[in-house]
Every structure is written in structure tokens, then in C-alpha cells.
C-alpha positions as CSV (number, residue, x, y, z in Angstrom):
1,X,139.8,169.6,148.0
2,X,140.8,170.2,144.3
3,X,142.4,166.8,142.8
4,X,146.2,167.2,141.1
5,X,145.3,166.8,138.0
6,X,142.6,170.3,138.1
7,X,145.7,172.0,139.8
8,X,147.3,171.3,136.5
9,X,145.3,173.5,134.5
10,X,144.7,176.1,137.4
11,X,147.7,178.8,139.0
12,X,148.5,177.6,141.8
13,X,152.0,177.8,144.1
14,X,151.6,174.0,144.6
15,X,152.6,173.3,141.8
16,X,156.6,174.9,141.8
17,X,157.3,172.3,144.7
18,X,156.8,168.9,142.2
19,X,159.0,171.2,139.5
20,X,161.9,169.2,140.2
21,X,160.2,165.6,140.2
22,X,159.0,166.9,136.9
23,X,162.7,168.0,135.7
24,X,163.8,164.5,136.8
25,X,160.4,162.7,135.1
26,X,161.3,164.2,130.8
27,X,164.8,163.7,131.9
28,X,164.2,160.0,132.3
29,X,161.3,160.1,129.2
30,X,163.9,161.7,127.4
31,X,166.9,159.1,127.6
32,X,164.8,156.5,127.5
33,X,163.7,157.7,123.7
34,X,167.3,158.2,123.2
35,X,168.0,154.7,123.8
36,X,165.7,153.9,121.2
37,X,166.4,156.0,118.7
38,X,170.4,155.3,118.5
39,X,169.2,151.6,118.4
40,X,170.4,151.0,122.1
41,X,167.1,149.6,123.3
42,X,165.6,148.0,120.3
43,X,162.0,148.4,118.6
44,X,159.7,145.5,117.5
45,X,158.1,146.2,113.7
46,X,155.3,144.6,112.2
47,X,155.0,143.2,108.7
48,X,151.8,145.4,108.3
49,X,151.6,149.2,108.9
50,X,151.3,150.2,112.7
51,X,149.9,153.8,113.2
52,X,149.4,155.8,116.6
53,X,146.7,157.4,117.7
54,X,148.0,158.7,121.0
55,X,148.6,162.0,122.6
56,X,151.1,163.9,125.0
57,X,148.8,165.1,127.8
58,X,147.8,162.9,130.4
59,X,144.3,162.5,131.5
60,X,142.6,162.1,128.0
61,X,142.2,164.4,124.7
62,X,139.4,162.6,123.4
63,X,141.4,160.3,120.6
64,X,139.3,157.1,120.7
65,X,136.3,159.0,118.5
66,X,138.8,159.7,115.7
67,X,140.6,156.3,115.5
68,X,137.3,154.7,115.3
69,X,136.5,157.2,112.4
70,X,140.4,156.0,111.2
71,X,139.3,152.4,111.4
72,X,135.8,153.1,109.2
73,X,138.2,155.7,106.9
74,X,140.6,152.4,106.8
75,X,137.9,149.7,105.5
76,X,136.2,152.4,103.2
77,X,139.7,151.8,101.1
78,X,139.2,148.2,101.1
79,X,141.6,147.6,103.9
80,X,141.5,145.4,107.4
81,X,141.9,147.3,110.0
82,X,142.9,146.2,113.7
83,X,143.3,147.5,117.1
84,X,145.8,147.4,120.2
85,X,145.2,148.9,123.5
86,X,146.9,148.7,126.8
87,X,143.0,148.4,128.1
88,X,143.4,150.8,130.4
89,X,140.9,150.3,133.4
90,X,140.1,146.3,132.5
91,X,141.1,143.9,135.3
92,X,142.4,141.5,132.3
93,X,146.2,140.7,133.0
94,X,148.3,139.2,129.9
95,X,146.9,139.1,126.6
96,X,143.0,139.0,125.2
97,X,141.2,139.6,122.0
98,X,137.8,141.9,123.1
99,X,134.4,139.9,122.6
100,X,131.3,141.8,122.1
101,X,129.9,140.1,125.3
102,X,132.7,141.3,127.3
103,X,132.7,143.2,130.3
104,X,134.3,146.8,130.6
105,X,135.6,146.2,133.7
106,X,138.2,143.2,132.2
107,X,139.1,144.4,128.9
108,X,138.4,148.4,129.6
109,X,135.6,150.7,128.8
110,X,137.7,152.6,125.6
111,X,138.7,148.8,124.0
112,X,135.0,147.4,124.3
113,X,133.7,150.5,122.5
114,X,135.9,150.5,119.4
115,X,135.2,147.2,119.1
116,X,131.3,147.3,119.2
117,X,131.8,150.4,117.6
118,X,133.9,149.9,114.7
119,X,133.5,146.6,114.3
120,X,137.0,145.7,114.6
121,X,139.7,143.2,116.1
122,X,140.7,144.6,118.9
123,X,143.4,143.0,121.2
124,X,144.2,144.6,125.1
125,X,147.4,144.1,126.6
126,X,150.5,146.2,128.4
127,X,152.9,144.7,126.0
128,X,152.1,146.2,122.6
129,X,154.4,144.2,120.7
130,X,153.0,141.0,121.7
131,X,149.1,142.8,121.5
132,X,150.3,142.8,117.7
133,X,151.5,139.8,117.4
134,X,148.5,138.3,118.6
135,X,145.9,140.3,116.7
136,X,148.5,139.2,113.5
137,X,148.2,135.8,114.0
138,X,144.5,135.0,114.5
139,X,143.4,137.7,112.8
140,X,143.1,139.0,108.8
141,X,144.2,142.6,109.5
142,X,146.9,144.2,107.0
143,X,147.0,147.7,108.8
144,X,146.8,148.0,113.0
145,X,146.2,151.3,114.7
146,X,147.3,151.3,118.1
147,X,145.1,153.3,120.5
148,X,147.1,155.7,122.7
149,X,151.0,154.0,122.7
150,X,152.9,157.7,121.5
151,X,155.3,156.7,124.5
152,X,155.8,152.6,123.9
153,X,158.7,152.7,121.9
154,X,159.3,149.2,121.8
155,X,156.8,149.2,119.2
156,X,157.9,150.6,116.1
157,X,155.9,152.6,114.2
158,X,155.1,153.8,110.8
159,X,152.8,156.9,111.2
160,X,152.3,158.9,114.6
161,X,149.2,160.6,114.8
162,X,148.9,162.9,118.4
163,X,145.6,164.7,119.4
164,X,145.5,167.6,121.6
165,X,142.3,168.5,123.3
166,X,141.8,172.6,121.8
167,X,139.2,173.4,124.9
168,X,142.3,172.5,127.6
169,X,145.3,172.7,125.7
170,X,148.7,171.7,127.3
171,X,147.6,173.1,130.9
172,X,150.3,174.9,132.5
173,X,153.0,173.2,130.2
174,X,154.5,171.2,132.9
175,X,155.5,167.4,132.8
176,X,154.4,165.1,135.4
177,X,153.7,165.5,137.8
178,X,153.5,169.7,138.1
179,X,151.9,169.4,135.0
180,X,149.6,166.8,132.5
181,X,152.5,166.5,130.1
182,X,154.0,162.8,129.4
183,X,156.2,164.4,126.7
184,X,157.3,168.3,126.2
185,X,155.3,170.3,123.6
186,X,158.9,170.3,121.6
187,X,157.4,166.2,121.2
188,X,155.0,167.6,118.6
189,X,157.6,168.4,116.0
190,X,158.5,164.8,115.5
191,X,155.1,163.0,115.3
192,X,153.2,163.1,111.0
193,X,150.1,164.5,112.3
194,X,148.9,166.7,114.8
195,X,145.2,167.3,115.2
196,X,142.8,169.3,117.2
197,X,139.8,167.9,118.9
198,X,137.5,170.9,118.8
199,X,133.9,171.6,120.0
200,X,132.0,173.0,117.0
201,X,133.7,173.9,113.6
202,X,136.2,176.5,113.2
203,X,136.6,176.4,110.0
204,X,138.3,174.0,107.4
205,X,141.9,174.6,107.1
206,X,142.6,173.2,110.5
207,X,143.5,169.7,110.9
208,X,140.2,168.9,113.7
209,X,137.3,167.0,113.9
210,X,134.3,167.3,116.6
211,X,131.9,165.0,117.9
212,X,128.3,166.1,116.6
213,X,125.1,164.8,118.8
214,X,121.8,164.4,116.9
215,X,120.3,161.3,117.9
216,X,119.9,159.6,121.5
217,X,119.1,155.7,122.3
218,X,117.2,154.1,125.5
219,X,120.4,152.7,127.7
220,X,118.5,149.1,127.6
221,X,117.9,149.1,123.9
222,X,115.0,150.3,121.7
223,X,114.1,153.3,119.2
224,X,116.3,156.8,118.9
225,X,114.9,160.2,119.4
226,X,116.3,163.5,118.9
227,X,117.9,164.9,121.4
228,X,115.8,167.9,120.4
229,X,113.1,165.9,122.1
230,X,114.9,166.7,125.7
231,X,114.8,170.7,125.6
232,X,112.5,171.3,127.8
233,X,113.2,168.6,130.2
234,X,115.3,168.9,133.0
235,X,117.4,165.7,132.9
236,X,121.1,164.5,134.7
237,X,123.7,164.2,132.7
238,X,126.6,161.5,133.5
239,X,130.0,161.9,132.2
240,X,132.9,159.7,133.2
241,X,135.0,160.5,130.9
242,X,138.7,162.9,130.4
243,X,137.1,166.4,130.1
244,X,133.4,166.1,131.0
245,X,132.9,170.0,130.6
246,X,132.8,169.5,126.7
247,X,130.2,166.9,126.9
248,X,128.2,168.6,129.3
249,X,128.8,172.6,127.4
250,X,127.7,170.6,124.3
251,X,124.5,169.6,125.6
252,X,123.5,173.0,127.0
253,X,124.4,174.5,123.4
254,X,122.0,172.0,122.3
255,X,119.1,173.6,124.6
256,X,119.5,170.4,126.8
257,X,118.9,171.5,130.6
258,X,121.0,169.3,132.5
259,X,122.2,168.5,136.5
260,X,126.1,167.3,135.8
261,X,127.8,164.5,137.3
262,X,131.2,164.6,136.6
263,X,132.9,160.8,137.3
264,X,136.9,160.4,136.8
265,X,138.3,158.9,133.6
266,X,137.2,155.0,132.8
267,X,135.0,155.0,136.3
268,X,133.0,151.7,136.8
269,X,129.8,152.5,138.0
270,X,127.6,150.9,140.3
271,X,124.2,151.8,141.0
272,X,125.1,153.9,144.3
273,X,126.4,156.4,141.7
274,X,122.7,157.3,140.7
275,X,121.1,157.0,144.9
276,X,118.6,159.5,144.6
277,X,118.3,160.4,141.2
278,X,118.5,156.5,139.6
279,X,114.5,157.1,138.9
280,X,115.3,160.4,137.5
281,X,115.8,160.7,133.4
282,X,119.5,160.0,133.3
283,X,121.8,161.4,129.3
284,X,125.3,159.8,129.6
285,X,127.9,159.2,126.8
286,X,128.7,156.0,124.6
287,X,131.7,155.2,126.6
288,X,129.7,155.4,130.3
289,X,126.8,153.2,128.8
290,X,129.2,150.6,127.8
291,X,129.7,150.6,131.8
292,X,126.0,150.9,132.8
293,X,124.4,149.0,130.9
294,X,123.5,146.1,133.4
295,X,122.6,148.8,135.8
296,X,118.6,149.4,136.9
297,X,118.6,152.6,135.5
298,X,114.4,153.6,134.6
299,X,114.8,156.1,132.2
300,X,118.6,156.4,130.9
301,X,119.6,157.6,127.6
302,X,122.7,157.3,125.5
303,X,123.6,160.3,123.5
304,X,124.5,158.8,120.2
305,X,127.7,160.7,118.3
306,X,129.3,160.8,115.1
307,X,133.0,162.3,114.3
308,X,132.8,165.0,111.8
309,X,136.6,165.6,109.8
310,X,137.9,169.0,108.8
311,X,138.1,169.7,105.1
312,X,141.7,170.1,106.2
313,X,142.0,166.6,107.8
314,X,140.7,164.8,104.8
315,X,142.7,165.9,102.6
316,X,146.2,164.9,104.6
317,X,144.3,161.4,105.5
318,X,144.4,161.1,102.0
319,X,148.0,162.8,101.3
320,X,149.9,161.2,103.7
321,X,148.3,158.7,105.7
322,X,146.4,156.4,103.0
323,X,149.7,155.4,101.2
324,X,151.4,154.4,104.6
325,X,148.5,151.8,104.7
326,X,148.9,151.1,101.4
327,X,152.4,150.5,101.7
328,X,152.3,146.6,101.6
């Protein structure tokens, strides 16, 4: 039985019976930004520069690569970058500043990994406003992107940066719930930046970036390899992430032979995901292993990426976005 969100990006006469639910949702998504912009609800601003990293689709685009690349882009100009997320999939309630040590399953898969990742401060909470505050006050950060958030307009923003995922697109162009749209395409005239996460290069003058495998790491720890060192071996590849076609696709363009295992967005795994195959040699992503780590798993591999910018997308980081962070 297909799930809703795959009948969002198939045709299907399903869909025409949630039209007017979705009518009713942008009308509602629509006031409610009304409210805000006429000053009628108010916003929250921050005495540091607050930039989005968000997107209008529902279900994922693949944004957290690029704002960890924005974080690293942000230090490399000798500033202090933070991080807010709603820590989406983390049991944590209230507010809480992500520790290495932590556990995916209370501050969320996507917060842990920037974090280890970047190297950052990186506060979860559902309140953005008071995630700021927070990361303000016990932190030294003087610019704080905010992972995902396009739609929390209580927090005021300097700089919106939205991501659209080029291999899916907007689906059928429907709102929820006929479609995977939080926000009408029409949304995409008001954000600074609008940039394409692609597969591959298509060339320079596009504001993209891609995710570009080279090296993979033993889940548990230890020395990198190739990945060049797994084309001739059949091996499962695990993928709990928004669109696990692209990781998978990548891998077989790579000469990687693989057995998929497609897991929903932000799954926690236990080790009854791998019965029969746990023995097997196992490629997953960063953001799976940050979930799997403390699982048994013999012979499991983390593919190891690294975001590469458009020609295109440097050059407005540089334009436009640099002197909002250097505003202060």
C-alpha cells in the first residue's frame, strides 16, 4: 500500500478528494503570515544576524549538508557561528544545548550531526525564539543559522535561504495534504536565496551544490577506504533519510552493487531492522550512523560526504550573504 506522501509525487485520483483540506491548509498558512507581516502577531529579532536554511516541501530537500557547509563558510570569515533546530525526531521536550555524547533519539538525528559535524553550538527546541535566546546567552556566537524554520515567523529573520530538492521538485504542486507543499511555489519569490540540491554538476551558473562520496569509515571507528574498494562487492545499503533514491542512484553511479533498504525520514533503528542481513556488509549515510552506532552491526560502513558549491553559489555567498553576517 503506497504511503501519502509517494502519492504526492505520483498521478493518482486520491489525491483531488484532500484538494479542499489543502485549499483550507495555505489559506490558514497564508493569514497567519499576514498577521505577521502587518505587525498583527509580532516577531522576536536577535541582536546577531539570524539566517534560514529551510525549504517549502515537506518531507526533506536535503538542506542540513549545505548549512553545515554555511556554518564552515561562516568561521572561514572569522565569524561564530551557531545553530537552532526544532530537533525534529528527539524525545527532548523544552529547551537543550546538543552534547557530543548525546543520543539521537533525545535531541534528533539532523541536530547531533551538525553538531559533531560542524563543530558548532547547536540548541533544539520547538520555540525558536527562546532556542536563540538560549544559544545567545551561554554561548559566543555573533551569527545563528536556524536549521529548517522558513515557516516560524515568530522568529524574525535577516536572510532566508530555501532549498529545493532538483531530483523531486515540488511533486504535484499541491499543499498539504494533496500535495508536499507547506508554502505555494509563489513562496519562493519572497525568500534571498533559492538553491538547488542536485546530484552531480550541471554546470556553474546555477545556484546548487551536491554531496560528493569518496571516502567510507568503519561504523565503530577505525581507518577510511575508498569507496572504490566496494565495486565488486555486493553490499546493503541503508538509507533513512528524505529521498533515499539519490543516495542509493549515487552509489550505483559509483559502481557500488547494492541491496536497498529504504527507512522513513529520522527512523531510529534497532537491530531487528538488519534480521537476516546484520552479518552482511552493511553502507549507510552520516545521518543513519549517528543512529546506529551502538548497534552490533559486523561489518557496517559509513559513506563519508563532502558538499561541493556551484561557481554560482559562491559568488552570491559572497555578494549577498557575507555582509548580512557582517552586519554587526
Amino acid at each position: 500500500m503506497k504511503s501519502l506522501e509517494q502519492y504526492w509525487y505520483d498521478s493518482s485520483p486520491i489525491i483531488w478528494l484532500l484538494l479542499p483540506l489543502s485549499a483550507l491548509y495555505c489559506a490558514i498558512t497564508g493569514i497567519r503570515r499576514q498577521l505577521y507581516k502587518l505587525k498583527i502577531k509580532q516577531s522576536f529579532s536577535a541582536n546577531v544576524p539570524v539566517i534560514i536554511i529551510g525549504n517549502i516541501v515537506a518531507g526533506g530537500s536535503g538542506k542540513t549538508p549545505l548549512l553545515i557547509s554555511l556554518c564552515e563558510y561562516a568561521r572561514d570569515n572569522g565569524l561564530a557561528p551557531g545553530v537552532v533546530s526544532r530537533g525534529y525526531g528527539g524525545s527532548f521536550t523544552g529547551l537543550k544545548q546538543v552534547d557530543t555524547n548525546d543520543k539521537a533519539a533525545v535531541v534528533g538525528d539532523e541536530p547531533l550531526m551538525i553538531h559533531q559535524k560542524a563543530s558548532v553550538p547547536v540548541v533544539v527546541g520547538s520555540d525558536r525564539v527562546a532556542a536563540i535566546n538560549h544559544l545567545l546567552e551561554y554561548n559566543q556566537c555573533n551569527v545563528i543559522f536556524s536549521d529548517d524554520g522558513l515557516q516560524h515567523y515568530r522568529m524574525k529573520r535577516d536572510f532566508e535561504i530555501a532549498v529545493i530538492d532538483s531530483s523531486r521538485g515540488f511533486g504535484n504542486g499541491f499543499c498539504l495534504p494533496a500535495g508536499p507543499l507547506r508554502e505555494p511555489v509563489s513562496r519562493l519569490k519572497q525568500v534571498d536565496m533559492v538553491v538547488y540540491n542536485e546530484t552531480g554538476s550541471r554546470g556553474s551558473e546555477r545556484l546548487s551544490y551536491s554531496l560528493q562520496f569518496s571516502m567510507v569509515s568503519p561504523l565503530t571507528g577505525g581507518e577510511a577506504r575508498p569507496l572504490s574498494s566496494f565495486e565488486n562487492k555486493t553490499v546493503h545499503a541503508v538509507a533513512g533519510i528524505g529521498h533515499p533514491m539519490r543516495f542509493f542512484n549515487q552509489l550505483r553511479e559509483m559502481g557500488v552493487s547494492i541491496v536497498e533498504h529504504a527507512f522513513s525520514d529520522h527512523h531510529q533503528f534497532q537491530l531487528d531492522d538488519f534480521a537476516g542481513w546484520q552479518s552482511d556488509c552493511i553502507i549507510m549515510t552520516e545521518k543513519d550512523a549517528i543512529k546506529c552506532a551502538d548497534l552490533l552491526l559486523a561489518d557496517a560502513w559509513v559513506v563519508n560526504s563532502s558538499v561541493q558549491l556551484s561557481a554560482a553559489l559562491k559568488q552570491q555567498l559572497d555578494a549577498l550573504l557575507l555582509p548580512v553576517m557582517n552586519q554587526l
